[in-house]
N, C-alpha and C positions, 0 to 999 in steps of 0.2 A: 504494500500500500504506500509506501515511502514513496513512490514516483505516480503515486495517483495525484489529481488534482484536490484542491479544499476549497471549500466554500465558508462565505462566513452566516451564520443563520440567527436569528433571533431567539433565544432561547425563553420562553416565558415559565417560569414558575408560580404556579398557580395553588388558591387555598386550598383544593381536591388531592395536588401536588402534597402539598404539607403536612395536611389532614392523614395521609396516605401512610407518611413518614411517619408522625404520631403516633398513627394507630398501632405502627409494625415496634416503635422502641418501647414503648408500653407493653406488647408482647412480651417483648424480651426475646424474641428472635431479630435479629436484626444484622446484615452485613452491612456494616456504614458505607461501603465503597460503592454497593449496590441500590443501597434503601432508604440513601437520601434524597431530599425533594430534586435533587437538581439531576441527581439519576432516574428517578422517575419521570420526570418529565422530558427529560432526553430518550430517555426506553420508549415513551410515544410516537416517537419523530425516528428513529431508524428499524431498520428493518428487523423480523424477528429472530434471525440468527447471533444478532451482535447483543453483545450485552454491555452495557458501557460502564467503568467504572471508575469510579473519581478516590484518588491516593494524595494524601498531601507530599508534596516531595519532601527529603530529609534534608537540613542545614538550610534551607533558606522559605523565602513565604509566596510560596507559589502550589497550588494542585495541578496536579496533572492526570487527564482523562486516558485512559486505555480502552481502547475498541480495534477490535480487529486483528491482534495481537501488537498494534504500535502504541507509543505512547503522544497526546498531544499535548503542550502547555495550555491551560486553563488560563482568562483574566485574569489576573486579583482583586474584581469586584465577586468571583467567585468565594476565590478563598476566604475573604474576608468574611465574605454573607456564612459561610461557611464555619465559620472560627465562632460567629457571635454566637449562633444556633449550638454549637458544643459548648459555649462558656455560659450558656443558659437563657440567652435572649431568646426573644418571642421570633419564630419565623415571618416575614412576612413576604408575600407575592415579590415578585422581584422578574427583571429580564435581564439577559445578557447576550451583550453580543460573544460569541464565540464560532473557532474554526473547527471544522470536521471537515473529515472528506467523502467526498459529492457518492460515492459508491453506497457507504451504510445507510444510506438517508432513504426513508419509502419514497416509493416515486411521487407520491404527492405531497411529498415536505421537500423537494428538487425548488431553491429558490431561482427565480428567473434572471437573476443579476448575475455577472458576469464571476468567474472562480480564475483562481489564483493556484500556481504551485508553490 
């Protein structure tokens, strides 16, 4: 996938999103890489064989997404939204721009703006 194209897509996270999250920490089953709002709602938007999962990187302040077996750099409006929801703040709706590439995306989340390698 390293020589695929990327796109950059809108990512929204939504109360359904969060709600989603809540309910699964509450459980008490939960993969954080898996089972956070921002992985959820990225799991809506690619296709069913990928599963995307969000790692915060070690020694510095950035997450980083894995999908497909690569790894991408994450905003750090991510991490951040990220950080407060683990240090106990309230989740709230949120978007982000970020880059994926155009392959894991259903065909009906293919934004029509032009992609980048």
């Amino acid at each position: 996938m390293k020589n695929m194209p990327l796109t950059m897509i809108e990512l929204a996270v939504s109360h359904d999103d969060i709600s989603e999250m809540s309910d699964r920490m509450q459980s008490g089953i939960i993969d954080i890489c898996t089972e956070n709002a921002v992985s959820i709602a990225l799991r809506k938007r690619v296709k069913s064989e990928y599963t995307p999962q969000i790692y915060f990187a070690p020694n510095h302040n950035a997450c980083e997404l894995r999908i497909a077996g690569e790894w991408l750099v994450l905003p750090s409006t991510v991490y951040w939204w990220l950080r407060k929801i683990e240090s106990g703040a309230a989740a709230k709706p949120s978007v982000f721009s970020i880059a994926i590439y155009l392959q894991v995306l259903k065909d009906n989340e293919i934004p029509s703006a032009r992609t980048d390698r």
